[in-house]
Structures are given as structure tokens and as C-alpha cells.
C-alpha positions, 0 to 999 in steps of 0.5 A, a space after each residue: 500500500 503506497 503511502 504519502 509523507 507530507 514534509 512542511 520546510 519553514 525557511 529563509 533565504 538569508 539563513 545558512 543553516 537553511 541552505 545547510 538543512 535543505 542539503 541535509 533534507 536532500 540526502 535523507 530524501 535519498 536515503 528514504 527512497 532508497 530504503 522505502 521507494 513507495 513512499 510518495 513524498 509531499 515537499 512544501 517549502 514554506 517562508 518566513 521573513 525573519 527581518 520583515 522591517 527590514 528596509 527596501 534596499 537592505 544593509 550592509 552584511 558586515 555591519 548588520 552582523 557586527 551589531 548583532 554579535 557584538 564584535 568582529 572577531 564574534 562574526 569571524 567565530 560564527 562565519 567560520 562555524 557556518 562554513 565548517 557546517 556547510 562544507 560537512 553537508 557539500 555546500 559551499 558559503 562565501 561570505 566574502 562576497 555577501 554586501 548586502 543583507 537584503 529584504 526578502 519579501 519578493 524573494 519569498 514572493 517568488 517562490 511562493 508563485 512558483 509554487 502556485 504554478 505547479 511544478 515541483 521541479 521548477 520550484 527545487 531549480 528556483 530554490 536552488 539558485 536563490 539560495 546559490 545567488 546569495 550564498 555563493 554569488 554574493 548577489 542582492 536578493 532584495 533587487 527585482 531586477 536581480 530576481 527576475 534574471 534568477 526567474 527566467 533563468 529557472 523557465 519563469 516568464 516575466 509575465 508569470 512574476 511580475 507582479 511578485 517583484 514589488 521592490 517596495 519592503 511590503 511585508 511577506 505574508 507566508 504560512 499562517 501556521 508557522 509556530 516560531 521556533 526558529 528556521 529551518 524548521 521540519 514539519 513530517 504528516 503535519 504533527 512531528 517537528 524538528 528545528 534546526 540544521 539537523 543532519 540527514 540521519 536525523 531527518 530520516 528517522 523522523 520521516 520513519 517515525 510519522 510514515 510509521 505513525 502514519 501506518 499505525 492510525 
């Protein structure tokens, strides 16, 4: 009997141990697939704007988390622990390149369309180059230009998102149901959640437990 597993993402894209919890998603993905092929998995990637009063244009990186870890060697500490992390999981970070901490609301908005259209592969390819925009190409994702060239890079019209890149700090209304315990944040069969970059075996034995939950009700 084929069985569906519904996987809740809580996410944004300023966050590394975001991308790091994505890459670690994917590798328990493959791991379940393998161990059990019949399960039909329903990903929904879900945002949260985390500096929703965050200006138009952004701040500049360095000084935002200067201020927020009080000290340059506190930011040294931390960007060293993310790579550190990020390189565990496969994925590269450069910090050096990042100027600009950017407003995510189009962002979000963009993929949230995506989402709407009803591609799941098209959403993964546009979630995929967000996140290496940003994390490895150093650009802004709070500029609709920016935006716009990762969308139709991703087979989106500009017809499609036009409408999504607002340029103007509107706030991003996301999920309504989203309990604030931090990003990323994993929600299996709408009931058992897991907060943090937690690694692949982790994720996996969640998935086992709710498909098991799941059998058993």
C-alpha cells in the first residue's frame, strides 16, 4: 500500500543553516527512497521573513552582523562555524562576497508563485539558485531586477512574476501556521517537528517515525 509523507520546510533565504538543512533534507530524501521507494513524498517549502522591517534596499552584511554579535572577531567565530557546517553537508558559503543583507519579501514572493504554478521541479531549480545567488554569488536578493534574471533563468516568464517583484519592503505574508521556533524548521504528516540544521540521519528517522505513525492510525 503506497503511502504519502507530507514534509512542511519553514525557511529563509538569508539563513545558512537553511541552505545547510535543505542539503541535509536532500540526502535523507535519498536515503528514504532508497530504503522505502513507495513512499510518495509531499515537499512544501514554506517562508518566513525573519527581518520583515527590514528596509527596501537592505544593509550592509558586515555591519548588520557586527551589531548583532557584538564584535568582529564574534562574526569571524560564527562565519567560520557556518562554513565548517556547510562544507560537512557539500555546500559551499562565501561570505566574502555577501554586501548586502537584503529584504526578502519578493524573494519569498517568488517562490511562493512558483509554487502556485505547479511544478515541483521548477520550484527545487528556483530554490536552488536563490539560495546559490546569495550564498555563493554574493548577489542582492532584495533587487527585482536581480530576481527576475534568477526567474527566467529557472523557465519563469516575466509575465508569470511580475507582479511578485514589488521592490517596495511590503511585508511577506507566508504560512499562517508557522509556530516560531526558529528556521529551518521540519514539519513530517503535519504533527512531528524538528528545528534546526539537523543532519540527514536525523531527518530520516523522523520521516520513519510519522510514515510509521502514519501506518499505525
Amino acid at each position: 500500500m503506497k503511502q504519502t509523507l507530507s514534509i512542511d520546510v519553514f525557511f529563509d533565504f538569508i539563513c545558512p543553516w537553511c541552505l545547510i538543512g535543505q542539503r541535509h533534507l536532500q540526502r535523507a530524501l535519498e536515503l528514504l527512497r532508497l530504503e522505502q521507494p513507495e513512499v510518495e513524498v509531499d515537499l512544501r517549502w514554506r517562508g518566513v521573513q525573519l527581518l520583515p522591517d527590514m528596509a527596501r534596499t537592505g544593509q550592509p552584511f558586515e555591519a548588520f552582523y557586527r551589531k548583532r554579535l557584538g564584535s568582529e572577531e564574534a562574526v569571524r567565530q560564527r562565519q567560520a562555524q557556518v562554513r565548517a557546517a556547510a562544507e560537512a553537508a557539500g555546500v559551499n558559503i562565501d561570505f566574502s562576497r555577501i554586501s548586502r543583507m537584503p529584504n526578502t519579501a519578493d524573494a519569498h514572493r517568488l517562490l511562493q508563485r512558483a509554487v502556485a504554478l505547479g511544478e515541483p521541479e521548477r520550484v527545487e531549480a528556483l530554490l536552488a539558485e536563490l539560495f546559490a545567488a546569495y550564498f555563493q554569488q554574493g548577489k542582492d536578493l532584495g533587487d527585482p531586477v536581480t530576481l527576475l534574471q534568477i526567474a527566467q533563468a529557472c523557465g519563469l516568464s516575466p509575465a508569470q512574476v511580475a507582479d511578485c517583484l514589488r521592490g517596495d519592503a511590503s511585508p511577506f505574508i507566508g504560512a499562517d501556521d508557522y509556530a516560531g521556533e526558529g528556521v529551518p524548521c521540519f514539519r513530517f504528516n503535519r504533527q512531528q517537528v524538528v528545528s534546526g540544521a539537523q543532519p540527514a540521519e536525523v531527518l530520516l528517522g523522523c520521516m520513519r517515525e510519522a510514515l510509521g505513525q502514519a501506518a499505525l492510525a
